[in-house]
C-alpha positions in Angstrom: 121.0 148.9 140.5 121.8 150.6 137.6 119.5 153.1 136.0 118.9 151.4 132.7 117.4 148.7 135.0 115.2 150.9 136.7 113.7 152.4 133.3 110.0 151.6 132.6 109.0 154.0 130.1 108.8 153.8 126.3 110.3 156.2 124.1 106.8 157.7 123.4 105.9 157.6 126.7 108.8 159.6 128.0 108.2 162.6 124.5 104.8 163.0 126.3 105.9 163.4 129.9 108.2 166.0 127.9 105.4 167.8 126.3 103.4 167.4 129.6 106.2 169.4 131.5 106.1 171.7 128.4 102.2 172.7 129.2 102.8 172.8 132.9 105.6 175.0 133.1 104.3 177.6 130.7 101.2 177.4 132.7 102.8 178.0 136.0 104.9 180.9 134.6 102.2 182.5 132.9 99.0 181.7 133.9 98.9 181.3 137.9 100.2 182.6 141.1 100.0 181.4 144.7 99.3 177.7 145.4 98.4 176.9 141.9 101.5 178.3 140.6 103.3 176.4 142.7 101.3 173.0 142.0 102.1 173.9 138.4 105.8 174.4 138.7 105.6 171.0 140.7 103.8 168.9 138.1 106.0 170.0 135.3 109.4 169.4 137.1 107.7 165.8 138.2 107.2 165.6 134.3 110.4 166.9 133.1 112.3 164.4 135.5 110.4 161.6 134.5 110.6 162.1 130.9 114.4 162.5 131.3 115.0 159.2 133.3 112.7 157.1 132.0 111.5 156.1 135.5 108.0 156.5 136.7 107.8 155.7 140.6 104.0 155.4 140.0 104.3 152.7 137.6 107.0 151.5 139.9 104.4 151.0 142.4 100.8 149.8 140.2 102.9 147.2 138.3 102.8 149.0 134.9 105.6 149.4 132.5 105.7 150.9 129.2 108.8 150.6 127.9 109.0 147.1 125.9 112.5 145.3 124.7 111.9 145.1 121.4 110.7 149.1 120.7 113.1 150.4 118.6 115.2 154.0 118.9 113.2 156.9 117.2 114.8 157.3 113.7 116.5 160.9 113.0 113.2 162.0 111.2 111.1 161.2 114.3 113.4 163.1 116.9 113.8 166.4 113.9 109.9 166.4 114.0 110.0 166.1 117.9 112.2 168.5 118.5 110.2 171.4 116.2 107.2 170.7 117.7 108.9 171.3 121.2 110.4 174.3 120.5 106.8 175.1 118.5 104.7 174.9 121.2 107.0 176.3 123.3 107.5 180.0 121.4 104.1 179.7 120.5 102.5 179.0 123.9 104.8 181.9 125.4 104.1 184.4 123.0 100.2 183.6 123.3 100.9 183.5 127.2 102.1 186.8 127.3 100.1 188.5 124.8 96.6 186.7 126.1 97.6 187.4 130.0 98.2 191.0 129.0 94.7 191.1 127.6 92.9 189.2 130.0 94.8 192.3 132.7 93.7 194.6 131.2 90.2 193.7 130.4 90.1 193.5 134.5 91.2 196.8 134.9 88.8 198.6 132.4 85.9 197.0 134.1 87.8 198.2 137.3 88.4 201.7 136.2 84.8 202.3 134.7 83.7 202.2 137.9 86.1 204.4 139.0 85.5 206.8 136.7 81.8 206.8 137.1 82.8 207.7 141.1 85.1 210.2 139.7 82.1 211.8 137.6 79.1 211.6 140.4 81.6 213.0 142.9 82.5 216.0 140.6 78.7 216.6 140.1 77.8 216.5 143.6 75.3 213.1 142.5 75.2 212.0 145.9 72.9 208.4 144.9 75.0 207.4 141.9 78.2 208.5 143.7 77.0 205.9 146.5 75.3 203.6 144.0 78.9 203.7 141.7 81.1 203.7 145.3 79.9 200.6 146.4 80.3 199.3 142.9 84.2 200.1 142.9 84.7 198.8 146.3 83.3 195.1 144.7 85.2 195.2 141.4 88.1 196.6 143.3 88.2 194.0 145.8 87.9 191.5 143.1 90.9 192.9 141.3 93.5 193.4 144.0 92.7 189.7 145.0 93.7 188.4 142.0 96.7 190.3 141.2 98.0 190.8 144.3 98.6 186.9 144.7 99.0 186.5 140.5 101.2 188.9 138.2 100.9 188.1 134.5 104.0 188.1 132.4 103.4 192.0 132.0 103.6 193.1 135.1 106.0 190.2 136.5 109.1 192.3 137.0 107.1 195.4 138.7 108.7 195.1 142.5 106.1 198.1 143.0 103.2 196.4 142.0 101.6 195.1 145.0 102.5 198.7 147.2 100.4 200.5 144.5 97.7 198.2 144.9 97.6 198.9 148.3 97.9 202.5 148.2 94.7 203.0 146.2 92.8 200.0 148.2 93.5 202.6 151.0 92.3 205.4 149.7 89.0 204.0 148.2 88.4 202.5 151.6 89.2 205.7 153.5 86.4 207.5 151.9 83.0 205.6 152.4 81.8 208.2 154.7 83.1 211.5 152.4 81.1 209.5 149.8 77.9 208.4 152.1 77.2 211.7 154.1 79.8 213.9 153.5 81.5 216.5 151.5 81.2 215.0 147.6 84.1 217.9 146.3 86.7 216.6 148.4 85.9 213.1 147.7 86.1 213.7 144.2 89.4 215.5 144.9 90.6 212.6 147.1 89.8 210.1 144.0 91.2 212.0 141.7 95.0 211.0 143.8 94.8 207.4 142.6 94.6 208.7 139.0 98.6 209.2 138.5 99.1 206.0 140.6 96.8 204.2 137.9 98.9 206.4 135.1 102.5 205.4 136.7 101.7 201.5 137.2 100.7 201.3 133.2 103.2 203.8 131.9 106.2 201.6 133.7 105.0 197.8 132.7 104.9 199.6 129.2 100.8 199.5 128.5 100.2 202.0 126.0 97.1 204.0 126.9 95.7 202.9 123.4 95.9 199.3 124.8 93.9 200.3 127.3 91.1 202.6 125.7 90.7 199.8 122.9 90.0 197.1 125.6 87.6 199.3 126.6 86.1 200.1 123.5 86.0 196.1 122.4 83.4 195.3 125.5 80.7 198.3 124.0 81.8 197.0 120.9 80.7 193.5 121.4 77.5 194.6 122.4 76.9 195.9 119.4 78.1 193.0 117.2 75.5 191.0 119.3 72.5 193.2 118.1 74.1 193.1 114.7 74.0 189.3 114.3 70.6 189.0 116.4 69.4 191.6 113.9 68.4 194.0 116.5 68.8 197.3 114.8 66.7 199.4 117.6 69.1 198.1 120.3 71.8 198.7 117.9 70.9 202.2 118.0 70.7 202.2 121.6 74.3 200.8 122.0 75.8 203.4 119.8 75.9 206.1 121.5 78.5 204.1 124.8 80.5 202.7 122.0 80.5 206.3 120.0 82.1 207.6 123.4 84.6 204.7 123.8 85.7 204.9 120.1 86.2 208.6 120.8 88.3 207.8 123.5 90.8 205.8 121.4 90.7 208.6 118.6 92.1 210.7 121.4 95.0 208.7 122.0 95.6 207.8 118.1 93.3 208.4 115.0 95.5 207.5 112.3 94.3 205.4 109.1 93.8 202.3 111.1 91.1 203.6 113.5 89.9 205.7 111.1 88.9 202.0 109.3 87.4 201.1 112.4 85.0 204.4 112.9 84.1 203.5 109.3 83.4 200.6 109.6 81.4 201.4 112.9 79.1 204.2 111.2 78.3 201.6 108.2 76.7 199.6 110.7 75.0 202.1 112.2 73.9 203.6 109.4 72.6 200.6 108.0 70.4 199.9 111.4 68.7 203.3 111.1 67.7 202.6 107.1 66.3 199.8 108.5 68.9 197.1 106.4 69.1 194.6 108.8 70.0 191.3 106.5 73.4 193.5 106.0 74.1 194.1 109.9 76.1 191.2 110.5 78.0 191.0 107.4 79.2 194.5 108.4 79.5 194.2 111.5 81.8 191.5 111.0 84.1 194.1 109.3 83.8 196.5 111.9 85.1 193.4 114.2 87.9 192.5 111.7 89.1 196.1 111.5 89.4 196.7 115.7 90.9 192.9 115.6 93.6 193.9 113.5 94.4 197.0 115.1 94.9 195.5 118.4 96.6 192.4 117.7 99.4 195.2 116.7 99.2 197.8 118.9 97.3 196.6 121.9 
């Protein structure tokens, strides 16, 4: 039997199953790993295929048919808008892909690394509870990390053959000292940490992360906080807040301090100054700004 006799889907049917496999794909590419990927890829080829012959082996089966005699071709107008909203959605859904996958990474590892820098700071002071307390704290968000990206590399990170060996390396060494960290001696702990630093430095510097990427990320979660008090008008806890995401901004200035983060210190101290005068109808407003300048500082250069 010839194909055309097989056919039971209608011309829009098919532009769907198109822009189905469209969303599927990107998904798969960009957005999973392990089974899911795989389900993913799966469900988009199943789409594409479909879409291409105009056979459904579902609708085969149920009795259901789409495509109708009379439908007429798509004129040219039809298949020009088509075919710029395909390739629409597909630039735009890969450029969001990457860019939001790289965010979402790196947003993992801050909240990773704070922990690992708050091990790195207890052990170097010889704080035996809050190196224990901050240990087992790693040893959770740690876990949590290398479980996801071990099995899923964003589009970052996708070419790094080295990735998962790293990962590794520095799930060794954190599990190797629970006992240093426990009952034993804190210096060499801290000096045992203090090897997955260039491991950390070498996996970012490679899959190109900037180290402004990644003290902004970690700047925008104290940040946030502080935007919260802002619009809840909650200038004492404002003041609080200001002094984690006075470190964090000081941080970034390390890496850069040019005009643009200059605006967003600015913008920070107006809102801070405004919560100790007491002018809280204005926090919001401002704090807004302070949002819009870190916003357009990273959708640049982070």
């Amino acid at each position: 039997m010839k194909l055309q006799g097989l056919k039971n889907e209608s011309v829009i049917d098919r532009l769907m199953r198109l822009f189905v496999a469209e969303i599927f794909i990107i998904g798969a590419y960009f957005w999973f790993g392990g089974i899911w990927q795989a389900v993913f890829y799966v469900a988009g080829i199943i789409s594409l295929i479909t879409a291409i012959t105009g056979f459904c082996a579902l609708y085969k089966l149920f009795k259901i048919k789409t495509l109708r005699i009379e439908s007429k071709p798509l004129s040219i107008y039809a298949k020009v808008i088509f075919v710029v909203l395909f390739i629409a959605i597909a630039t735009a859904g890969s450029y969001y892909s990457a860019f939001f996958t790289k965010k979402f990474f790196l947003d993992d590892y801050s909240q990773m690394n704070n922990y690992y820098k708050q091990i790195l700071f207890y052990t170097g002071q010889g704080k035996r509870v809050e190196a224990v307390d901050n240990y087992n704290r790693l040893v959770g968000e740690y876990s949590i990390f290398y479980s996801k990206y071990t099995t899923y590399h964003p589009y970052a990170i996708k070419a790094d053959q080295r990735f998962n060996s790293d990962l590794e390396k520095i799930s060794d060494i954190i599990g190797s000292l629970k006992d240093n960290v426990y009952t034993g001696d804190l210096t060499q702990s801290h000096t045992s940490f203090e090897a997955i630093r260039p491991i950390f430095q070498d996996l970012l510097k490679r899959n190109n992360f900037s180290m402004l990427a990644v003290t902004l990320v970690d700047f925008h979660d104290a940040m946030e906080k502080i935007i919260a008090s802002a619009d809840a008008k909650d200038a004492k806890q404002l003041l609080i807040l200001y002094p984690e995401v006075d470190t964090k901004l000081k941080a970034v200035e390390e890496v850069v301090n040019d005009s643009e983060i200059q605006s967003i210190r600015i913008r920070l101290e107006e809102v801070v100054e405004l919560a100790r005068n007491g002018q809280i109808d204005l926090l919001s407003a401002k704090a807004s700004e302070l949002k819009s300048a870190f916003v357009k500082v990273y959708l640049k250069r982070g």
